[in-house]
N, C-alpha and C positions, 0 to 999 in steps of 0.2 A: 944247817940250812940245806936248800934240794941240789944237786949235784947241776951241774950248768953244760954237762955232757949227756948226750943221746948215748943209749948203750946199744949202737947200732949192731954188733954181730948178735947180742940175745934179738932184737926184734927181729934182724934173718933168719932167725933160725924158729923163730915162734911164726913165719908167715911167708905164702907163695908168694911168687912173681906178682901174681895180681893182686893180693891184696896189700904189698911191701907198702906200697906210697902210702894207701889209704890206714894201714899203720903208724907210720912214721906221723902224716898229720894227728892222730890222734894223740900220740905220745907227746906232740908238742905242745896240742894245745891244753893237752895234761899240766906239762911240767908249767904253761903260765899261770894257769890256776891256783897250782901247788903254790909258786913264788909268790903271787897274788893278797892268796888269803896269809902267806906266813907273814907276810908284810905288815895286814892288818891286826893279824894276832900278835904281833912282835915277839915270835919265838918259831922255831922250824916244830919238827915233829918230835917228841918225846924230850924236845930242850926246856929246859927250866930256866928263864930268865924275869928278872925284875921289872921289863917293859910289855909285859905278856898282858892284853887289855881281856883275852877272852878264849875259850878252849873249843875245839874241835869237835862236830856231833854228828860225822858219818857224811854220806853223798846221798846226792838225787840223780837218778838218770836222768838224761835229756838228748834228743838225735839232732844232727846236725845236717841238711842238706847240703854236699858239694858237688865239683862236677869229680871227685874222685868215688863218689856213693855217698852212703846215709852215714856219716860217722856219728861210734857212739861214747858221748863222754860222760865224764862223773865227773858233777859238780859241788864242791865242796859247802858242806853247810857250818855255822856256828852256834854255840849254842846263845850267845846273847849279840843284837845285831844279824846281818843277811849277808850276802855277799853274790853279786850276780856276773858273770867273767862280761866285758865292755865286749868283746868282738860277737855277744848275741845280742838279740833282743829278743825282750820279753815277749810273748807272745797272748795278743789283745784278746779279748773273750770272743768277739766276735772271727777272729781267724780260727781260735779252738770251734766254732760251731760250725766254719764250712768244712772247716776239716772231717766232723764227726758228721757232718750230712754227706760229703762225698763218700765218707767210707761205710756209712749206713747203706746209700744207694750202688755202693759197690758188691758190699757180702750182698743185698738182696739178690743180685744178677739182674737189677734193673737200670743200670748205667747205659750210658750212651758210649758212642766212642771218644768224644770230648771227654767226658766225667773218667775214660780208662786209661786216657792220655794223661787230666791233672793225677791220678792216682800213683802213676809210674813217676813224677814227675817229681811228686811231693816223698820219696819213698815208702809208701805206703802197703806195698804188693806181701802178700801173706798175713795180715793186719786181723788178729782173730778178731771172733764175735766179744769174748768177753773185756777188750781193750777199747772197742767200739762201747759196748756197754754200761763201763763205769765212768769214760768221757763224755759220753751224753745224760748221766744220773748227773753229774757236777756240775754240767751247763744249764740243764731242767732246771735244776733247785732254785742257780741264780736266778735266770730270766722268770721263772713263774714265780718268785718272792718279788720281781720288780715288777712284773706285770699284775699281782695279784692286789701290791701294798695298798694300804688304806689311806683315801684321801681326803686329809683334812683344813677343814677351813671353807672362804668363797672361792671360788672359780667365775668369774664376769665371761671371760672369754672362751669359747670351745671350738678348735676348728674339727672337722669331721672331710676325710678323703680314702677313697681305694684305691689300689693298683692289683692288678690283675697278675694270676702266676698260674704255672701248669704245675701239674700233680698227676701222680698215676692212682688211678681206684678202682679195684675191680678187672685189671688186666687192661684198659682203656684209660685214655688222659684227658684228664678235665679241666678248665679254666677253674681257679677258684678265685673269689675277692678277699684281698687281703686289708682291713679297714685300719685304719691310724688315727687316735684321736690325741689331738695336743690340746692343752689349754693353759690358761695364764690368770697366775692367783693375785691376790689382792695387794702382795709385797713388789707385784712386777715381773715376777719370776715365769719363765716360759719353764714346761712338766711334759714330757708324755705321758700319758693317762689310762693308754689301752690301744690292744690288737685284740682282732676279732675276725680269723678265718670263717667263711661259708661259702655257698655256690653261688649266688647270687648278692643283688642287693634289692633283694624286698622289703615289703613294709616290716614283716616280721622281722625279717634279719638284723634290721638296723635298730627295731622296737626294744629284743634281747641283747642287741648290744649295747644302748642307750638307757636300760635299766640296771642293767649291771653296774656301768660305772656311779648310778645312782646308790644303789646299795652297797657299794666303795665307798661312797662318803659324799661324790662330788655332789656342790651344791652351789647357790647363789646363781648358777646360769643366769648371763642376762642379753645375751645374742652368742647366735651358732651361726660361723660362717661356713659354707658349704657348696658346693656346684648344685645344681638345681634338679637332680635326681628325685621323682614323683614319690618312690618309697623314701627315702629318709628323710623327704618333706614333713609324709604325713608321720611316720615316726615321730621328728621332731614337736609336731604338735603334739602329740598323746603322751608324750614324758617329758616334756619341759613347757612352763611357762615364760619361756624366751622370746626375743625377737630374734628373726634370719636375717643373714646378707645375703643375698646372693653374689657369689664369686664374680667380681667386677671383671677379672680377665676374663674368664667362661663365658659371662655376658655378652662382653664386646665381640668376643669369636662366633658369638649365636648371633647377635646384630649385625653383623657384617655378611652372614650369609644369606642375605634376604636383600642385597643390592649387589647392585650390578659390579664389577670387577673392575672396570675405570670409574667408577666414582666411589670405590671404598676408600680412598685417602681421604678424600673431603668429608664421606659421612665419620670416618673417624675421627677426623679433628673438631669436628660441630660434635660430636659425643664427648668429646674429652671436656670439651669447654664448661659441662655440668658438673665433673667429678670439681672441678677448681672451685666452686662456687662454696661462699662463706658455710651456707645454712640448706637444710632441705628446702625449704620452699623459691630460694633463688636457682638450684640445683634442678626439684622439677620444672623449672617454668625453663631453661637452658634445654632441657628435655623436649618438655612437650612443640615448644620452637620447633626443635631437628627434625621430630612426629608429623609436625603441621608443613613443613617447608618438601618431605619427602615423600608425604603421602599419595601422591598422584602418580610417583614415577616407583614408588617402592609401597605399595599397600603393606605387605607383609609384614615389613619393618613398622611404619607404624602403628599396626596391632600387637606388634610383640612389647613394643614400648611401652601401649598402653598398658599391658596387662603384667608388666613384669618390671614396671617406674617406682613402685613402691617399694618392692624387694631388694633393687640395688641400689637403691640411695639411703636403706638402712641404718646404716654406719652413722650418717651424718647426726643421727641423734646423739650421739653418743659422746663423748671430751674429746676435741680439735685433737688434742695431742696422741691420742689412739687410733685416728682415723686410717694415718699410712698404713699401719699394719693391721687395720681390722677389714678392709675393704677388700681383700682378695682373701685365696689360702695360697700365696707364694709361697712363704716360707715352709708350706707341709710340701708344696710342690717338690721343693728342693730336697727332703729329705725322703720323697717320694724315691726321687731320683738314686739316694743313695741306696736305697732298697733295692732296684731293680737291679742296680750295678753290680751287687753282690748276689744278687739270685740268678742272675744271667750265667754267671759261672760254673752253677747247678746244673741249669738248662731246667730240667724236672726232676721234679724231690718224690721220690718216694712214697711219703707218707706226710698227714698234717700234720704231725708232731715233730719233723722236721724244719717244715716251714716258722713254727711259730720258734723253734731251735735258733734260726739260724738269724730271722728278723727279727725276734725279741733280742736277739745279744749285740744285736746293729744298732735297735732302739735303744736298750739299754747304755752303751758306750755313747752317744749323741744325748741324750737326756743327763748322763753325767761330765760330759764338756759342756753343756748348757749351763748346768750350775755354777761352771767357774768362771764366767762373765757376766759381763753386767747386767743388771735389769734389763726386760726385754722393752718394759714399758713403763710409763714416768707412775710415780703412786700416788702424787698431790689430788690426782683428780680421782682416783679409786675409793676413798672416803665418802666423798659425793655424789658419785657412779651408784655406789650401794645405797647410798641413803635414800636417794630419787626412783620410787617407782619408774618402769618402761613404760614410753608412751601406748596409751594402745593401739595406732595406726600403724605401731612399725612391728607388733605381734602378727598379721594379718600374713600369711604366707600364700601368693599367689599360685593359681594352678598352670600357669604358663607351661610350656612344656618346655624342655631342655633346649 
């Protein structure tokens, strides 16, 4: 078995003043390794015993950030079974892509001083091209085989959202959109479905991105909920035969800017009162009420009402029991969120192959914790969802402006 003494005068004499410590912790966390895996192989090194479940198949590097520096261990492999030492952690796919987008935007010399702070930080300093290289070919593969997969089956539900991110092009930094789309199939199941970088969000932009996921496989669309962007309105019409929501929160925050400041409480709670309502037509008539009661002291608001009543009482067509969550895109909000959280750390990427690097391995890790809970949505009524043509009143997508 491994000897349970430091052989401290050879490590003095294999290492300076400065690096002694950061020695010593190496050797330690060597020797728990060592004891670790003999444990589970039940036999030390070269011993022959009867309780020996499995043999020995070399090391893996792996660096260790302390405050003593980057220590470097070897971690022992098996050849049947794994063995990982408790005092790491594994490291998520998505930390390996900030990692490879910091050190992409580091070798380029297009780093910030934030990005040359996490670089020092993370031990990254002298980090060749080719190490950056082969980290970013292993990340690609994954997230562009999730991003690419093929999707089969219905999809009833699509939500559609951008967040906005900077990028360097051309020696100049540009905002680009970064688009997310989710959707939820027939079984209940919430999916991401696709990312789709551009500079904008035009008709085109959204049109290319909403056929592609078509020629993916998605199909069955039977409402796209979405904020009320003029392009990927009309997108929405010329590649799907769906009906829209309009995003009930987005809504409320564009209805509220068209009255006055002391009486947005009131006009919000007289708006809320329609979302409660059983059925669409008790929902518009709760509506047009608010429309008719405000219109003399808020004209605006009641033209936006009218012209935008159809769009966000959408939802109600559709089974009571999908409504909570078909009625906004909260849920993409939130995941919106975790996108920026982890792009903010970047500040600006580089390149767009970075970008789809670093947020496909974000989507990708969140779409498979998706999978390991429960349905997102009840299935009893998704039988009947599919088998009922959409009304055609609720296909009609208003030109209201945002």
């Amino acid at each position: 078995m491994t000897e349970d003494r430091l052989p401290l005068a050879e490590l003095l004499a294999k290492a300076g003043d400065g690096d002694f410590l950061r020695t010593i912790a190496e050797s330690v966390m060597q020797l728990l390794m060592e004891a670790d895996v003999e444990g589970m192989i039940g036999a030390g090194r070269h011993e022959r015993t009867l309780e020996r479940a499995t043999y020995r198949n070399g090391y893996r590097d792996r660096s260790l950030d302390t405050r003593l520096g980057s220590l470097q261990l070897r971690i022992p492999k098996l050849r049947q079974g794994s063995y990982f030492p408790p005092f790491l952690e594994p490291r998520k796919l998505s930390e390996k892509a900030l990692v490879a987008v910091i050190q992409e935007a580091w070798i380029s010399g297009v780093s910030t001083r934030r990005v040359d702070d996490l670089v020092q930080a993370m031990g990254l300093s002298g980090i060749g091209k080719s190490t950056v290289s082969k980290l970013c070919k292993d990340i690609d593969e994954r997230v562009g085989g999730f991003l690419d997969r093929p999707l089969a089956g219905d999809w009833p539900y699509l939500w559609l959202d951008a967040t906005y991110l900077k990028q360097r092009e051309g020696g100049r930094i540009i905002s680009v959109a970064a688009i997310i789309a989710v959707a939820v199939n027939t079984d209940g199941k919430r999916e991401i479905v696709g990312l789709h970088i551009g500079p904008s969000e035009a008709e085109t932009f959204w049109s290319t991105f909403l056929k592609s996921l078509v020629r993916r496989g998605l199909s069955g669309v039977k409402l796209v909920i979405s904020d009320a962007h003029e392009g990927l309105k009309a997108a929405i019409r010329r590649v799907f035969s769906a009906s829209w929501q309009r995003c009930r929160v987005h809504w409320m925050r564009n209805a509220l800017s068209y009255v006055p400041k002391a009486q947005q409480s009131m006009a919000a709670a007289a708006m809320r009162q329609a979302f409660i309502q059983p059925d669409r037509a008790a929902a518009s008539q709760a509506l047009r009420h608010v429309a008719d009661q405000l219109r003399d002291k808020c004209p605006k608001l009641g033209s936006f009402i009218d012209d935008s009543e159809t769009d966000v009482l959408a939802h109600l067509d559709f089974p009571s029991q999908h409504r909570t969550r078909i009625h906004s895109t909260n849920s993409l909000e939130r995941l919106n969120k975790e996108v920026k959280r982890r792009a903010d750390v970047v500040g600006i990427f580089p390149n767009e192959s970075s970008i789809i690097r670093l947020i496909g391995a974000v989507l990708l890790e969140a779409n498979d914790e998706w999978q390991t809970q429960n349905r997102y949505m009840q299935t009893e009524p998704m039988a009947e969802l599919m088998a009922t043509a959409t009304k055609p009143e609720t296909v009609r997508l208003s030109t209201a402006a945002a």
